[in-house]
Backbone as a chain_set.jsonl record, in Angstrom:
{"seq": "XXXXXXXXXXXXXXXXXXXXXXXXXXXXXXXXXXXXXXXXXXXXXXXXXXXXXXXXXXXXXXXXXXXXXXXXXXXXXXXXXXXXXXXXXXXXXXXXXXXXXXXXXX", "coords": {"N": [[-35.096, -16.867, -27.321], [-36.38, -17.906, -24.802], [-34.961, -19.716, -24.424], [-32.026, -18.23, -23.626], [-33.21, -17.206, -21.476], [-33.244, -19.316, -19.752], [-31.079, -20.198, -19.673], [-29.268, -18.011, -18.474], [-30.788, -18.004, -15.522], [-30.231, -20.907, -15.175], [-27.016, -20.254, -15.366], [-26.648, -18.065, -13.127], [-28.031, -19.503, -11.033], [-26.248, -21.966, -10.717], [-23.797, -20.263, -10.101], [-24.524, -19.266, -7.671], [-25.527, -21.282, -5.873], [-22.793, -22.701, -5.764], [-21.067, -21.131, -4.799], [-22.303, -20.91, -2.153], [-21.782, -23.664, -1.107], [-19.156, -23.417, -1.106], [-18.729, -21.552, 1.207], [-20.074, -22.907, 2.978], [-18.635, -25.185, 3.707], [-16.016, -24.844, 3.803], [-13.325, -23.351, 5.461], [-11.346, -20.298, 4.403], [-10.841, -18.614, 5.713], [-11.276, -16.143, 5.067], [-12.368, -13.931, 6.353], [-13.584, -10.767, 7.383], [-11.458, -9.454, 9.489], [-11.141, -7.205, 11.996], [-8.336, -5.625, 12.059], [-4.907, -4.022, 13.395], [-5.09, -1.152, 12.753], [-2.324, 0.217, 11.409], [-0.997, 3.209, 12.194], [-0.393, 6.472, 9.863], [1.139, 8.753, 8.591], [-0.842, 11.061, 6.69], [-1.148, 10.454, 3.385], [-0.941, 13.366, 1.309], [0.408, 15.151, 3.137], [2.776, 13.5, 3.532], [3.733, 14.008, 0.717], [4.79, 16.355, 0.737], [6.266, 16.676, 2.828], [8.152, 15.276, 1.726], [9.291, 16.483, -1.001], [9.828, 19.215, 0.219], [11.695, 18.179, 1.269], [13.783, 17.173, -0.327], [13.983, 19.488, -2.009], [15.265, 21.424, 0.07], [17.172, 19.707, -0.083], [17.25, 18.098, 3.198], [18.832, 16.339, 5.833], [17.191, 13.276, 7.177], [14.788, 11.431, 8.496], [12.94, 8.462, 8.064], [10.701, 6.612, 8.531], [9.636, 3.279, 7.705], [6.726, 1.224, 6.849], [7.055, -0.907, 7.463], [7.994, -0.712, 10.232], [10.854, -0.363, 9.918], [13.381, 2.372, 10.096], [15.098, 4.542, 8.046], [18.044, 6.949, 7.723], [19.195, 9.343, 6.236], [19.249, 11.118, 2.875], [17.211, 12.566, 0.405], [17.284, 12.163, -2.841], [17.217, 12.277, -5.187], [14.05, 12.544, -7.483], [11.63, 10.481, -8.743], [8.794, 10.127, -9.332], [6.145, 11.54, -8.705], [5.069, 10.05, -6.367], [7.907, 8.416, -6.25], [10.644, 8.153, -4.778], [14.39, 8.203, -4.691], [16.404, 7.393, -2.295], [18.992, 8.612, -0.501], [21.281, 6.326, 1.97], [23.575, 6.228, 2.468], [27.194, 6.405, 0.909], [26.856, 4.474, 0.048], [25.074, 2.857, -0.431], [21.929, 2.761, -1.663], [18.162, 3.323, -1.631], [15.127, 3.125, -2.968], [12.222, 4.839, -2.288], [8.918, 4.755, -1.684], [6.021, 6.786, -1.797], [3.869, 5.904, -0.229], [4.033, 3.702, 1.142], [5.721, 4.119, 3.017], [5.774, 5.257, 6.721], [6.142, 7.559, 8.619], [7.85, 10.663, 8.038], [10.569, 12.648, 9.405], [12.466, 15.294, 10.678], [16.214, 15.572, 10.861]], "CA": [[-35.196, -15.957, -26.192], [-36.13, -18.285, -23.577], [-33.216, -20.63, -24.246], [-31.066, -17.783, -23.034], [-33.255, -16.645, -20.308], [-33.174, -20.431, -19.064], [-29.481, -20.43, -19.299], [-29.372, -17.414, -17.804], [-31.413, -18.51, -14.744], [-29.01, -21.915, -14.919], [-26.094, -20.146, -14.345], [-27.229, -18.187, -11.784], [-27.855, -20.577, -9.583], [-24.621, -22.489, -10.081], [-23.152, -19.792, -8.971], [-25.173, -19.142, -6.25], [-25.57, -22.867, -5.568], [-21.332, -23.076, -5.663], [-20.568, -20.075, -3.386], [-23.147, -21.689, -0.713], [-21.564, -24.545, -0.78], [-18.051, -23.328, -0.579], [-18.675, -20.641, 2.114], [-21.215, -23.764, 4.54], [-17.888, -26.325, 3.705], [-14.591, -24.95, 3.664], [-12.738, -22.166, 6.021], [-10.023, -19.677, 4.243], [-10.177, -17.222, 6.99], [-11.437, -14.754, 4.515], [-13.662, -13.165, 7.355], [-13.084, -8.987, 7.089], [-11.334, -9.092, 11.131], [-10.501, -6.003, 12.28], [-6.703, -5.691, 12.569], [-4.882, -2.846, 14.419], [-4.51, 0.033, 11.587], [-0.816, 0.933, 11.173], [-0.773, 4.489, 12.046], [0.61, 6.759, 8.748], [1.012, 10.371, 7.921], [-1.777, 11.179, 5.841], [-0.026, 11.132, 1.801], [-0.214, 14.739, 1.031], [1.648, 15.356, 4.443], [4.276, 12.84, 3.094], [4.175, 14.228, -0.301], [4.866, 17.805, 0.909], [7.414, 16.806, 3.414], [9.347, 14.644, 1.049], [9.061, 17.167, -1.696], [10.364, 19.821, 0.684], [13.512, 17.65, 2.095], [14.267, 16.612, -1.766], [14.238, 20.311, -2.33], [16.417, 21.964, 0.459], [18.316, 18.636, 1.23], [17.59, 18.254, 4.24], [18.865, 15.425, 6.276], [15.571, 13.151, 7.291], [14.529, 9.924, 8.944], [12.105, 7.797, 6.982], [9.927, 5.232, 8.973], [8.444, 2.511, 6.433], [5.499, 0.566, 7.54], [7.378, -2.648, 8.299], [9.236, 0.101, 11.398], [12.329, 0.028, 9.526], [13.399, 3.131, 9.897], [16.438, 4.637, 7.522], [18.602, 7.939, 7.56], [19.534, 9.684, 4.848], [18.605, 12.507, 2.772], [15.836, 12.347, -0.679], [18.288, 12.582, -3.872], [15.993, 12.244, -6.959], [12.455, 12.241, -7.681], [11.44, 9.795, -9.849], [7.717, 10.811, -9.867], [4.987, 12.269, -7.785], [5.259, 9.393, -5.254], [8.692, 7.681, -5.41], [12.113, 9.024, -4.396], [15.448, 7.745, -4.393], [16.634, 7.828, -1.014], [20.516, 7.848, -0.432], [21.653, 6.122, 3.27], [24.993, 6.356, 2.739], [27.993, 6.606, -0.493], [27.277, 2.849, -1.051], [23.619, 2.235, -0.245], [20.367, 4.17, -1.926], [16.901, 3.055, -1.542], [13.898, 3.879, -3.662], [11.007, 4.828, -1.747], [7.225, 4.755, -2.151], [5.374, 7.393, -0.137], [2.694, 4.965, 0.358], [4.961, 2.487, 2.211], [6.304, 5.192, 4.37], [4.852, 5.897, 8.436], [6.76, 8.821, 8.934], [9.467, 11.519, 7.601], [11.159, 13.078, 10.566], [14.096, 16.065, 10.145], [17.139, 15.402, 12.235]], "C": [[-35.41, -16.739, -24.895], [-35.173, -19.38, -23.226], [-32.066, -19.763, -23.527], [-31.657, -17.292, -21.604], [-33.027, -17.889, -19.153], [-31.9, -20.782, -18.353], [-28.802, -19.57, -18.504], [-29.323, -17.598, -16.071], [-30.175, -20.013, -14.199], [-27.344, -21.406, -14.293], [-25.941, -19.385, -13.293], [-27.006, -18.811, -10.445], [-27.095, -21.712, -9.506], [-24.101, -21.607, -9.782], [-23.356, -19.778, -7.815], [-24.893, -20.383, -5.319], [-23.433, -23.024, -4.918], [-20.859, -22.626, -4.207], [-20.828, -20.743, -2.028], [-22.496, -22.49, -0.293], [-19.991, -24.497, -0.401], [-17.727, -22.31, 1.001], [-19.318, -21.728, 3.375], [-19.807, -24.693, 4.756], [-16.613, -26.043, 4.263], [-14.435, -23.198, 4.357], [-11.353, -21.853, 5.544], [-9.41, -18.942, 5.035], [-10.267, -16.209, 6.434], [-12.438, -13.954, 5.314], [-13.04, -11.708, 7.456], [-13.111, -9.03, 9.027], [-10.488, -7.585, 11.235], [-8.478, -6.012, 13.208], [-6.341, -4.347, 12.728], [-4.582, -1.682, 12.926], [-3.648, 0.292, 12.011], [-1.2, 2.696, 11.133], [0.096, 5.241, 10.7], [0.156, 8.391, 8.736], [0.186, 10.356, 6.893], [-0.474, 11.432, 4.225], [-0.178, 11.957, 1.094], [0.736, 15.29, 1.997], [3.016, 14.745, 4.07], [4.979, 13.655, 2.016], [4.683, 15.778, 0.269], [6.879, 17.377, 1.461], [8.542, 16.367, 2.395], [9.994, 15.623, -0.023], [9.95, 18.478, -0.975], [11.705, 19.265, 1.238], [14.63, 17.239, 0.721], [14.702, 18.212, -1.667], [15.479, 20.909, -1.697], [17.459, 21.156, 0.914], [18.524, 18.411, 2.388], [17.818, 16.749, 4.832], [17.859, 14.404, 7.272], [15.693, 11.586, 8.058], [13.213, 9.847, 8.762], [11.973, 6.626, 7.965], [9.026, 4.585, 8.16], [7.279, 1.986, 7.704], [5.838, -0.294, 8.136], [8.174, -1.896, 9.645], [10.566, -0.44, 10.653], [12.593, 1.591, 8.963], [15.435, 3.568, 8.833], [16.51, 6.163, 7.4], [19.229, 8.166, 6.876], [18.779, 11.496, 4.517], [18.063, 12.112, 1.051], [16.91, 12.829, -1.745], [17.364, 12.71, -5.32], [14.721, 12.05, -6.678], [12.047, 11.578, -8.829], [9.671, 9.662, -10.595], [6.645, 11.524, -8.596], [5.319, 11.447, -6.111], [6.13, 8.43, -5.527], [9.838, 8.539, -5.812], [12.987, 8.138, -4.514], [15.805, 8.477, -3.439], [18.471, 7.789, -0.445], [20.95, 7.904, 1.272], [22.737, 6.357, 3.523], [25.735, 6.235, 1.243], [27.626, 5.652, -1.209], [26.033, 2.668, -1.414], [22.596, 3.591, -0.963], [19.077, 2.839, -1.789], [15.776, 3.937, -2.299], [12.479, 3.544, -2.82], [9.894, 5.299, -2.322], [6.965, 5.144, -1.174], [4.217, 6.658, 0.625], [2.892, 3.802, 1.026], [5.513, 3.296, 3.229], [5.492, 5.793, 5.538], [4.853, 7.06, 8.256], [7.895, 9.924, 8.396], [9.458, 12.689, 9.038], [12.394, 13.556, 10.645], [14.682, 15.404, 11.321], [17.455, 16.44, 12.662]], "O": [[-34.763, -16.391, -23.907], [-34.753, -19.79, -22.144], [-31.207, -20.369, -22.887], [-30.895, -17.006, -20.681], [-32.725, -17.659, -17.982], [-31.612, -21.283, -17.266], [-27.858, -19.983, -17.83], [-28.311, -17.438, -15.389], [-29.513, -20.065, -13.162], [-26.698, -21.836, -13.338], [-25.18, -19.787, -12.413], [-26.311, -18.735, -9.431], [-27.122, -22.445, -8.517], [-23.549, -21.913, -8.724], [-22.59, -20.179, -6.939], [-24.208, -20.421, -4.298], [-23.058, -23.405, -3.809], [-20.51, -23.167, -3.158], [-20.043, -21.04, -1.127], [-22.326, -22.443, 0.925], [-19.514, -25.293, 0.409], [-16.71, -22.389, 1.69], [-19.111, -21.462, 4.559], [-19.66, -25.053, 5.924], [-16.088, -26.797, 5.081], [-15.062, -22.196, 4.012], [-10.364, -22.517, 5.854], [-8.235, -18.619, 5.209], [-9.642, -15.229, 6.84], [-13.323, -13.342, 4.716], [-11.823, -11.665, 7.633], [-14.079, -8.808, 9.755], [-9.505, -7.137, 10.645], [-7.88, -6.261, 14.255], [-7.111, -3.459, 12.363], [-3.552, -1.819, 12.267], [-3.737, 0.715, 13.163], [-1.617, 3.274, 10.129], [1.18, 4.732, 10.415], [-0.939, 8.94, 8.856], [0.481, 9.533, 6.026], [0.507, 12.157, 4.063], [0.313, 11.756, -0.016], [1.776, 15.844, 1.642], [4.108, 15.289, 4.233], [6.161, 14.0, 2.035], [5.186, 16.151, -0.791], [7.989, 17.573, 0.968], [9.613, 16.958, 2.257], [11.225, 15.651, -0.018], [10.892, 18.819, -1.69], [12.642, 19.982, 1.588], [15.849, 17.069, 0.761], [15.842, 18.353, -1.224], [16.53, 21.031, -2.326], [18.319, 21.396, 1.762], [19.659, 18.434, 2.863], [17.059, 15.888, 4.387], [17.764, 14.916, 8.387], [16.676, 10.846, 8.054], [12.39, 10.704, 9.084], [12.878, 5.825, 8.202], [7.913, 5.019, 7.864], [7.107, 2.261, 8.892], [5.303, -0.678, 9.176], [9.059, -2.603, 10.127], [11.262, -1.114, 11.412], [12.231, 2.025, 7.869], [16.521, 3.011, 8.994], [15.504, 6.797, 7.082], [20.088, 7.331, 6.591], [18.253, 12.406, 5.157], [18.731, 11.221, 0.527], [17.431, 13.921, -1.518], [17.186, 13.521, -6.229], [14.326, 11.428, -5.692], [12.131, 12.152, -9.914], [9.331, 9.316, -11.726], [7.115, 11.938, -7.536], [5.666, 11.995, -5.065], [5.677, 7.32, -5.247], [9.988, 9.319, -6.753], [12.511, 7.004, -4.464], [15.727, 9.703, -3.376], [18.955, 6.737, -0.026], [21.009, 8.964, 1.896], [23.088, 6.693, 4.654], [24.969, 5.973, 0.315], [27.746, 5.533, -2.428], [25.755, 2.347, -2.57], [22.579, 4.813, -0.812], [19.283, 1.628, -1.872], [15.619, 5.154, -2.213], [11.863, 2.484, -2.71], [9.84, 6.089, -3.265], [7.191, 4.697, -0.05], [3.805, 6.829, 1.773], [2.018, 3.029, 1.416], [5.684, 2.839, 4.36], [4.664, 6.686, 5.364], [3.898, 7.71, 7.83], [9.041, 9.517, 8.591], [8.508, 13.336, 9.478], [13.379, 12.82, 10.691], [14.157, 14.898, 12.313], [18.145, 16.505, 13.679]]}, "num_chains": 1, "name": "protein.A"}
């Protein structure tokens, strides 16, 4: 019993001991900086809209997060949150509502 509470106690404070020494020594830049939040449609708002443009077909513009925006209209549902998106006869895209800014009818 106190062989394990010793060892216990031992590793412990190599961890402790480690961390210290990697957090006083060495910079990753893991510091929590506040970066600008990407504005997004809340994702029941997405899921509705998408859900409704899948349904009556309606022709839509889809802003991802990276601002690439693409036109088209929602052809399949492949589950709760991703769509196949078709841009044109040649091109489809499968979207994730959780990568998506905006849906916007034309």
């Amino acid at each position: 019993m106190q062989a394990r509470q010793l060892h216990n106690r031992f590793t412990t404070n190599l961890i402790h001991n480690t961390t210290n020494f990697i957090n006083n020594n060495f910079d990753f830049g893991l510091k929590n900086e506040s970066k600008t939040q990407i504005k997004q449609m809340p994702l029941m708002q997405l899921k509705i809209f998408a859900e409704q443009s899948f349904q009556k077909k309606y022709s839509v513009v889809i802003t991802m997060l990276n601002d690439k925006q693409l036109h088209g209209k929602f052809i399949s549902q492949v589950n709760k949150n991703k769509f196949v998106f078709k841009v044109n006869s040649n091109f489809f895209e499968i979207v994730m509502l959780d990568k998506i800014k905006s849906i916007n009818l034309v």
